[in-house]
Residue, then its C-alpha position, 0 to 999 in steps of 0.5 A: x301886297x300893299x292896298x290903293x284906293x279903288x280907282x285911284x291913279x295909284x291902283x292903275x299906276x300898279x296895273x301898269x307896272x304889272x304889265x311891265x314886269x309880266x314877262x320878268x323885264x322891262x325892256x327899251x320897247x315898252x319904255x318907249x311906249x310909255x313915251x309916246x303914249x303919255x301913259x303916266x300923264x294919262x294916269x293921272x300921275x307924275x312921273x316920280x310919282x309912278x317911279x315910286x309906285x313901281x319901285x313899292x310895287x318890285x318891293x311887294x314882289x320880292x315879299x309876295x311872289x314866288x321864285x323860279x327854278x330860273x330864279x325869275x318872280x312871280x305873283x301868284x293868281x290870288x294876289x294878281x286878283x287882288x291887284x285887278x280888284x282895285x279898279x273897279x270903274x268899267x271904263x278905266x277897265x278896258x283903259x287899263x285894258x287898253x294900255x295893258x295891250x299895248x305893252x305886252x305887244x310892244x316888243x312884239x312877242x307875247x309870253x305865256x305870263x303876260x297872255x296870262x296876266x292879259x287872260x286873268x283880267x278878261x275874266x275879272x273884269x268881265x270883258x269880253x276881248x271881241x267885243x273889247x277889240x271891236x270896240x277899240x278899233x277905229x272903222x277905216x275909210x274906203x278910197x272914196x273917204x265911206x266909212x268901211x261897213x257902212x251903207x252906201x250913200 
């Protein structure tokens, strides 16, 4: 595996591709995703930047995983944690998080992969999903335009 900067859009351009590829294909789902949510802009990235990250970040695959029966690749944890290891920053943590989330739910299924590319980064990191949850979610309005759990006036 090849090293970024600590921090660098780099670094998280890799974490994305990670999560892209953690259930063995991208599908038309995720890309959308990526789209919509301006992913590759919110990294600081161009897009033929991130093609290229993604395309070094396959080449690493093929040298540093190891295959499946089924002939599917996949990085071992040691060097997942090497990946994880490169972004340090608290807060672009839980974006990476975020964003990580986003695209293993994105074609609504979760595989036992991404759960545990989801589960190792949790840990790594050390954040705790249900105060991450509760954090990420934005508090919903009552009829009466109050602030769900908030005290009446």
């Amino acid at each position: 595996m090849r090293n970024y900067p600590i921090d660098s859009p780099e670094a998280a351009g890799r974490m994305v591709a990670l999560a892209l590829m953690a259930d063995g294909n991208v599908n038309r789902s995720e890309l959308l995703l990526l789209e919509r949510q301006q992913v590759v802009n919110r990294l600081g990235l161009d897009h033929e930047q991130f093609d290229s990250i993604y395309y070094d970040y396959c080449t690493d695959m093929l040298g540093s995983a190891y295959r499946h029966d089924a002939g599917g690749l996949e990085l071992d944890a040691g060097n997942i944690r090497i990946i994880l290891s490169e972004i340090q920053d608290p807060g672009l943590q839980k974006k990476l998080l975020r964003m990580m989330l986003d695209i293993v739910n994105a074609d609504h299924r979760l595989t036992a992969n991404e759960a545990d590319l989801i589960s190792q980064a949790l840990k790594h990191w050390e954040i705790d999903l249900h105060a991450f949850s509760e954090s990420s979610v934005p508090r919903h309005r009552s009829a009466s335009g109050a602030q769900a759990g908030a005290p009446p006036a």
